[in-house]
N, C-alpha and C positions, 0 to 999 in steps of 0.2 A: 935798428931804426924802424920802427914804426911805417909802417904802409899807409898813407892817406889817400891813394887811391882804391883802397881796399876799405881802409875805415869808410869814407865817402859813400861805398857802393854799397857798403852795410847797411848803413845809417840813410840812405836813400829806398834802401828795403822797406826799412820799417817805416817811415816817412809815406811809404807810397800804399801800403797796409794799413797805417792807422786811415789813414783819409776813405777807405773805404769800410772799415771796423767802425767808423764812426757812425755810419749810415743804418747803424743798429739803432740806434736812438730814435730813430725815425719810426723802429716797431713796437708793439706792446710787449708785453712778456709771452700775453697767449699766439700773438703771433709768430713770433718766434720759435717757441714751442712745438708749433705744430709746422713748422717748415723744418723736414728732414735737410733738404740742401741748405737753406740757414745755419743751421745748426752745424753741418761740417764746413760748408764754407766759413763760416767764422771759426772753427776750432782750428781750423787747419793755417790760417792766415797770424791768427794768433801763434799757433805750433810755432811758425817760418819767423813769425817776429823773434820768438826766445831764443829760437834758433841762433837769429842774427845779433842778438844781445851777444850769449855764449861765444861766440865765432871772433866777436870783436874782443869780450872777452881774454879768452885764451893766447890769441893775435898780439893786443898790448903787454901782457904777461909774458909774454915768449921775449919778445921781442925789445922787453925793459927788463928783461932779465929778474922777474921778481919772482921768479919760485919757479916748481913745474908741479902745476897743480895736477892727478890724478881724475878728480871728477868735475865737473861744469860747477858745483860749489863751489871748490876750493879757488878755481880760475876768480869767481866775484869774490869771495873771501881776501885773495890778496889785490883786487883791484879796490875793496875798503879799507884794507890794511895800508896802501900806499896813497893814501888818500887820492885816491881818484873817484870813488863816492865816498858820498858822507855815508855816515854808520845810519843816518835814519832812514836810505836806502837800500841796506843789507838786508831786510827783515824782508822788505817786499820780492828785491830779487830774487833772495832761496825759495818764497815761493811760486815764484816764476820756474823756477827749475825743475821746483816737486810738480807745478803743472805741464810744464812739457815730460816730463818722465811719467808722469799718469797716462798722458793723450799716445805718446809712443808706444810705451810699450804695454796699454792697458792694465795698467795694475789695479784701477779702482775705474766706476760707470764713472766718468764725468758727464753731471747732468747739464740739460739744456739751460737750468734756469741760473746755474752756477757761471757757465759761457757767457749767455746774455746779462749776466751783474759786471764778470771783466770787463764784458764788448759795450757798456753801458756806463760803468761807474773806475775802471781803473787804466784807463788809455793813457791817464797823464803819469804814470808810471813809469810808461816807454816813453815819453816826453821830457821827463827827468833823468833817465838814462841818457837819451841823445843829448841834451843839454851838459851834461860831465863829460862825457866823452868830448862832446865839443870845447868847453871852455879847457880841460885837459889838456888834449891835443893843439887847439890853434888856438887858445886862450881868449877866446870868446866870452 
């Protein structure tokens, strides 16, 4: 059975993340840019959101018994395969995934200007995540 107090505290994560991710909008690009703390404070809030995607994730997957996925892919792989997103949602997720596996373990620079395009143009992402989860879950 599924944890909703756990889903909850997820999904209140990112909820409380995005309201401050959004206050990028407020900057130009060149500002941005040139704030070192900007730049990680947003990467890292962003990190902790994918984070809490994954988490929730893996979580429902376990817990609805629908596979035992090996990497944070396969965990959203079979959350579209059970229709709990739609398939127009897969495409963005994995790369949600490739970006927190960039930001963690550094495999490629991620630039500033790359950051501030997520933390500017693709917030309602994590917005359409929380909303499946939700309507999923308590059928909202």
């Amino acid at each position: 059975m599924v944890d909703n107090n756990r889903l909850r505290d997820k999904l209140q994560s990112i909820q409380t993340n995005l309201a401050e991710l959004k206050k990028v909008e407020q900057l130009s690009l060149e500002e941005f840019v040139n704030s070192v703390i900007q730049f990680h404070a947003t990467t890292r809030m962003l990190q902790i959101s994918i984070e809490a995607i994954l988490d929730i994730a893996q979580h429902v997957v376990a817990r609805k018994h629908l596979g035992t996925p090996k990497t944070y892919r396969e965990a959203i792989e079979l959350l579209a395969k059970a229709g709990i997103l739609s398939a127009d949602q897969l495409p963005t997720l994995l790369n949600m995934v490739r970006f927190r596996n960039r930001v963690v373990h550094q495999y490629d620079d991620v630039s500033r200007a790359e950051v501030y395009r997520i933390a500017t143009e693709r917030l309602t992402d994590f917005e359409h995540f929380i909303a499946a989860i939700v309507r999923y879950n308590w059928g909202a």
